[in-house]
Legacy VTK file of the C-alpha trace (Angstrom):
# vtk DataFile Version 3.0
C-alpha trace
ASCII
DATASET POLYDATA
POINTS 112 float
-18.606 -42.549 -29.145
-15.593 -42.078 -26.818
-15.873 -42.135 -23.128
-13.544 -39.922 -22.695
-14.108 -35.906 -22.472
-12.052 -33.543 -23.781
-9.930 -31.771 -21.279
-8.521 -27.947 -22.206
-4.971 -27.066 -20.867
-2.541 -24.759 -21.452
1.474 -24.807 -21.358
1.377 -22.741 -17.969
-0.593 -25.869 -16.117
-3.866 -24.804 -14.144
-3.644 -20.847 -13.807
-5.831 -20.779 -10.749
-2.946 -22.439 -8.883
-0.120 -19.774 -9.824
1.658 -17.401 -7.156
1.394 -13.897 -8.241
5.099 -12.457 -8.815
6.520 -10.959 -6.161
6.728 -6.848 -6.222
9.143 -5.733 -7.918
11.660 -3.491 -6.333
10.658 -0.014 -5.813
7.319 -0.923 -6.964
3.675 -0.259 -4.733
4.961 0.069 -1.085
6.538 3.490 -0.816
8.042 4.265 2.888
5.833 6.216 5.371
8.600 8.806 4.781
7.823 9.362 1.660
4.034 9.180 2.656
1.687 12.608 3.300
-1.136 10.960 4.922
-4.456 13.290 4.948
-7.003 13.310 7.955
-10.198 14.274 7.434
-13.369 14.470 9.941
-16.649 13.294 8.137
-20.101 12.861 9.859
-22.264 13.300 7.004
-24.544 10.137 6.643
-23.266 8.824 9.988
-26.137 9.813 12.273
-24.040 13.018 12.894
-21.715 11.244 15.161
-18.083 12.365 14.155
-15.677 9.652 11.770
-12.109 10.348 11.345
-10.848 9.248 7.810
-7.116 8.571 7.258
-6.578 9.221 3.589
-3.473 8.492 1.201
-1.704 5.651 2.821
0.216 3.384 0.389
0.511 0.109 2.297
-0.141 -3.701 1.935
-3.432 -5.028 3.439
-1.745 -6.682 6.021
0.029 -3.647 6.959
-2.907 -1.444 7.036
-5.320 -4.027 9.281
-1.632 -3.811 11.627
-1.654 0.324 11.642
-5.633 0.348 12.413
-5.629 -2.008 15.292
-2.611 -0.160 16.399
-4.639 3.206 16.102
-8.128 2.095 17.358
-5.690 0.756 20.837
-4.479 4.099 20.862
-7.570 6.139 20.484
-9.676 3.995 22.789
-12.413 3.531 19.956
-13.229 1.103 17.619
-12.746 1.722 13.407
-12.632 0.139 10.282
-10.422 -0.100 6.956
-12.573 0.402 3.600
-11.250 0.995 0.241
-7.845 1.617 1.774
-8.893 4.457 3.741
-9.008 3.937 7.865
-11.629 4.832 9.645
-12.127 5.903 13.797
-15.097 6.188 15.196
-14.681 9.975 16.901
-12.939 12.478 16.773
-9.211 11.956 17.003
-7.471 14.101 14.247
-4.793 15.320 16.861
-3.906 12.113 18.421
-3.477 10.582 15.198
-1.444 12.861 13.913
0.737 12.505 16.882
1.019 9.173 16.630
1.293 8.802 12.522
3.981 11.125 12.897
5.800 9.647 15.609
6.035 6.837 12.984
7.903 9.225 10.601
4.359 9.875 8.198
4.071 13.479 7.199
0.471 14.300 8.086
-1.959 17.224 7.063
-4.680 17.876 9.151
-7.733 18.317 6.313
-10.940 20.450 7.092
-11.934 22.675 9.931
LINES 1 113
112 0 1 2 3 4 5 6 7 8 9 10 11 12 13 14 15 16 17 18 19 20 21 22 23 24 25 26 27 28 29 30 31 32 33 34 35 36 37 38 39 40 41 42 43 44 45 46 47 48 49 50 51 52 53 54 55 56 57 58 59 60 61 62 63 64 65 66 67 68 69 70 71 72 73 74 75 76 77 78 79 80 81 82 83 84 85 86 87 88 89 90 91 92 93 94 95 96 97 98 99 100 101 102 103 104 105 106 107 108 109 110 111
């Protein structure tokens, strides 16, 4: 018996090492000109306390932790990103919108 173990490779080298290809032009990020973000106010399951959710954003992680922090220093209030969708504590629709459009989104101002 051999004291050596058999090793599996492949042509590529170890897989877990490769960089994912770069985007490809015109691929994923579309401009926040091109955007129609959606802001909706949600309290259900929430204690009844008021959440504003920022829907329909195509961005990069990065650039979506960058826009939150930029909106929670705006609003005064703290907030969250999950499953690509933002969300403020509070109610904050307006402000938002000012502010997401001052950034050249197009926004719609969901619900009542």
């Amino acid at each position: 018996m051999s004291s050596h173990k058999t090793v599996w490779s492949s042509e590529r080298g170890d897989a877990r090492k490769a960089q994912p290809p770069p985007p490809a032009k015109g691929d994923g990020i579309v401009s926040s000109r091109q955007q129609t973000v959606y802001l909706h106010r949600e309290s259900s399951g929430r204690g009844g306390k008021a959440v504003t959710l920022i829907k329909n954003l195509t961005l990069s992680a990065e650039e979506l932790k960058s826009l939150t922090k930029r909106i929670k220093q705006e609003c005064g209030a703290g907030g969250t990103v999950k499953d690509g969708t933002i969300e403020i504590q509070g109610e904050h629709r307006k402000q938002i919108a000012g502010l997401l459009s001052a950034l050249g989104y197009q926004v719609k101002i969901a619900g009542g």
